[in-house]
MMTF fields as JSON, N, C-alpha, C and O atoms, coordinates in Angstrom:
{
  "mmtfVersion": "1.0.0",
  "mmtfProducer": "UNKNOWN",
  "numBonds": 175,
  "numAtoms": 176,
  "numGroups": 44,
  "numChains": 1,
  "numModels": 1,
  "chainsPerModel": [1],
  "groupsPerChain": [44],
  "chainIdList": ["A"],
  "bondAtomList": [4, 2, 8, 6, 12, 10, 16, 14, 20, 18, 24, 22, 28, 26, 32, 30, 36, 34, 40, 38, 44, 42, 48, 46, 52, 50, 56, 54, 60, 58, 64, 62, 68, 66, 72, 70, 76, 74, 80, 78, 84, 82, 88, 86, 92, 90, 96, 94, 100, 98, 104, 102, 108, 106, 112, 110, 116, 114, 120, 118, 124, 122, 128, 126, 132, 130, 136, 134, 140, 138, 144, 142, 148, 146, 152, 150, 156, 154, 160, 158, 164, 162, 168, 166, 172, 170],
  "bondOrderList": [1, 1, 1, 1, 1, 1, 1, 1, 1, 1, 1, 1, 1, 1, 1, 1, 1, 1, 1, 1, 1, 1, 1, 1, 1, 1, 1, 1, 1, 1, 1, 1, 1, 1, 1, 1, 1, 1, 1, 1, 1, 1, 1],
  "groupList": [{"groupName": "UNK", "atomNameList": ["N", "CA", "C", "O"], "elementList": ["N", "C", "C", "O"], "formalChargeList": [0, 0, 0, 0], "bondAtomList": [1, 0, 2, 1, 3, 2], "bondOrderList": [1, 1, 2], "singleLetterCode": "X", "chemCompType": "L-PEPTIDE LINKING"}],
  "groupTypeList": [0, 0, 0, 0, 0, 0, 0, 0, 0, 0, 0, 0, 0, 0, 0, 0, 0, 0, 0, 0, 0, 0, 0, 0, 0, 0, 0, 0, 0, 0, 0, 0, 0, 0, 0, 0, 0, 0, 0, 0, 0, 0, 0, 0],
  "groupIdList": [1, 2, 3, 4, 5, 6, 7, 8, 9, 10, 11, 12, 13, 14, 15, 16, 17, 18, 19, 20, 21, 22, 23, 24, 25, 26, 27, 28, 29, 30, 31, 32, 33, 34, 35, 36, 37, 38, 39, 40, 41, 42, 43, 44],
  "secStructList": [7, 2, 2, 2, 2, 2, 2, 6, 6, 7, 2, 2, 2, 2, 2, 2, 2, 2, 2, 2, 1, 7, 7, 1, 7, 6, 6, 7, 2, 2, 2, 2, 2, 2, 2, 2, 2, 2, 2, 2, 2, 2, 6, 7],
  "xCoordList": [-15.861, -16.534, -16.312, -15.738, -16.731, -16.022, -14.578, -14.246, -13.923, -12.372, -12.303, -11.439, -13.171, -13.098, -13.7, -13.191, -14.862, -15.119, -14.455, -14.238, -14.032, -13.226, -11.75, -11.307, -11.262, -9.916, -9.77, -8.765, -10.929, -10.899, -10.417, -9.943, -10.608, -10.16, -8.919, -7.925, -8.907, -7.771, -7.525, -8.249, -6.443, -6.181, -5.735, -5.924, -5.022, -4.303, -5.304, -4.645, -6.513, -7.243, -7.172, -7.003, -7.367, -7.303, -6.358, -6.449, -4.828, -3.629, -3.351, -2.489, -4.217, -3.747, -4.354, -3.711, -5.456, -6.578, -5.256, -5.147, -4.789, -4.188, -2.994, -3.231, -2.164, -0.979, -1.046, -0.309, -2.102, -3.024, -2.714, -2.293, -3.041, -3.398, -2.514, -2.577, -1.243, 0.219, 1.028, 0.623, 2.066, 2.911, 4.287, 4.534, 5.139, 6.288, 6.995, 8.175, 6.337, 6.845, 6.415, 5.61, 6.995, 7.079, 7.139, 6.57, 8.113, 8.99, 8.508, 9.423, 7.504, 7.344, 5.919, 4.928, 6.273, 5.567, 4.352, 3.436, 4.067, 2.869, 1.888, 0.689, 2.502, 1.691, 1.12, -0.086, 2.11, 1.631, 0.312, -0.515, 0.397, -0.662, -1.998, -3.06, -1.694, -2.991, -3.545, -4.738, -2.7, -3.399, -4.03, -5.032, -3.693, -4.287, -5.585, -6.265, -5.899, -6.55, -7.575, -8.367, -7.729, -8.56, -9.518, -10.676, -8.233, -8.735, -9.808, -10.936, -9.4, -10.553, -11.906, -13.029, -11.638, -12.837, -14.034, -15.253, -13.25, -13.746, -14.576, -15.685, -14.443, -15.392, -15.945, -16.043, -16.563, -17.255, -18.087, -19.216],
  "yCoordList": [-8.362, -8.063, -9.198, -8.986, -10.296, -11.936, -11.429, -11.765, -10.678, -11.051, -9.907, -9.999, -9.085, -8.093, -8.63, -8.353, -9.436, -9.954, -10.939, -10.999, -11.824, -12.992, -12.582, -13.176, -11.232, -10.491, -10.946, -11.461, -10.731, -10.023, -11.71, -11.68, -13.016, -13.775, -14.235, -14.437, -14.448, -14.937, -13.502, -13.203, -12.903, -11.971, -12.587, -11.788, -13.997, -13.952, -14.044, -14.276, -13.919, -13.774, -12.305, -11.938, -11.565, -9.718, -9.408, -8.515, -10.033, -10.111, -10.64, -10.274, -11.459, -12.146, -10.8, -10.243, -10.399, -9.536, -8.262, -7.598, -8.059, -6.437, -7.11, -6.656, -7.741, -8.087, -8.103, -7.476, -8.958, -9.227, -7.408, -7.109, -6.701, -5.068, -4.528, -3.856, -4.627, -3.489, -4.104, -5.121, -3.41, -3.072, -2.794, -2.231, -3.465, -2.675, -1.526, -1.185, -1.171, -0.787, 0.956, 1.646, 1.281, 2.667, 3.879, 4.912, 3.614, 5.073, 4.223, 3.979, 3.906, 3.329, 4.661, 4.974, 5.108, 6.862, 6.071, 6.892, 5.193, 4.824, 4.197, 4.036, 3.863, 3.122, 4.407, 4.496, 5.479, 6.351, 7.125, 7.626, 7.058, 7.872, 7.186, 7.667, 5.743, 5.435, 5.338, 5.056, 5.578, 6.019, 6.867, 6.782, 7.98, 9.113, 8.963, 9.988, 8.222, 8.227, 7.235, 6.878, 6.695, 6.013, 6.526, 6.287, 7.631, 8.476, 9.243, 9.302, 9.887, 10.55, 9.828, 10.295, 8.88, 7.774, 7.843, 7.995, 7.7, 7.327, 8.452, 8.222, 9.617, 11.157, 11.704, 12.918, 11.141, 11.138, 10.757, 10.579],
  "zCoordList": [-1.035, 0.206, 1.212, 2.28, 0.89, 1.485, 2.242, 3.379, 1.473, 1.601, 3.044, 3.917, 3.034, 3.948, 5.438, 6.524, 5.236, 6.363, 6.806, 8.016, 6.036, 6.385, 7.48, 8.463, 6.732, 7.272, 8.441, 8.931, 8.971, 10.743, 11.566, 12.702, 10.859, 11.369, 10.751, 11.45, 9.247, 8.166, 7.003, 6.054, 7.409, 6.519, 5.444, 4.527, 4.822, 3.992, 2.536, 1.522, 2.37, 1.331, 0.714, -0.449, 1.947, 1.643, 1.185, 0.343, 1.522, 1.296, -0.265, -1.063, -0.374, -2.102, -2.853, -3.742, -2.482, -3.605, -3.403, -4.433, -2.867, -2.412, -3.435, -4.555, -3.476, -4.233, -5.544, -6.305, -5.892, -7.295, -8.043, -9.161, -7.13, -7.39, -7.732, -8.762, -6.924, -6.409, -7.864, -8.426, -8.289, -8.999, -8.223, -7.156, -9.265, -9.17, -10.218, -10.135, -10.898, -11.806, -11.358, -11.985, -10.438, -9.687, -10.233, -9.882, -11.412, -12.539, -14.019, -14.806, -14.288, -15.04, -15.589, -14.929, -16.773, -16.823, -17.802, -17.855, -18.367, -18.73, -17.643, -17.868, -16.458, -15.785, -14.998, -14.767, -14.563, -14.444, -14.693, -13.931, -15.765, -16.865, -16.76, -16.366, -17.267, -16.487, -15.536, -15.421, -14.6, -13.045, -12.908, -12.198, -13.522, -13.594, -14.914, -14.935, -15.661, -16.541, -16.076, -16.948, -14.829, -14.237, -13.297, -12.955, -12.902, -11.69, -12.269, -11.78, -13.424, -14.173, -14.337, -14.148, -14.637, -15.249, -13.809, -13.726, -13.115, -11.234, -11.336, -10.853, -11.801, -11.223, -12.078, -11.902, -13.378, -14.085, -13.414, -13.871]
}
């Protein structure tokens, strides 16, 4: 939440948390799966 208010003057904190996150592994069919097996989790 910090990282969100802080943005509006110094993005590069929002910027570390967002990288921390992302992947490269695009065609990668397990990473896949758990995307989708998270998504589920979320709407429970």
């Amino acid at each position: 939440m910090n990282a969100m208010i802080i943005s509006t003057i110094d993005s590069s904190v929002l910027m570390q948390l967002i990288e921390t996150a992302l992947t490269n592994k695009i065609n990668d069919r397990e990473m896949f799966m758990k995307g989708i097996d998270y998504s589920y989790y979320y709407e429970e």
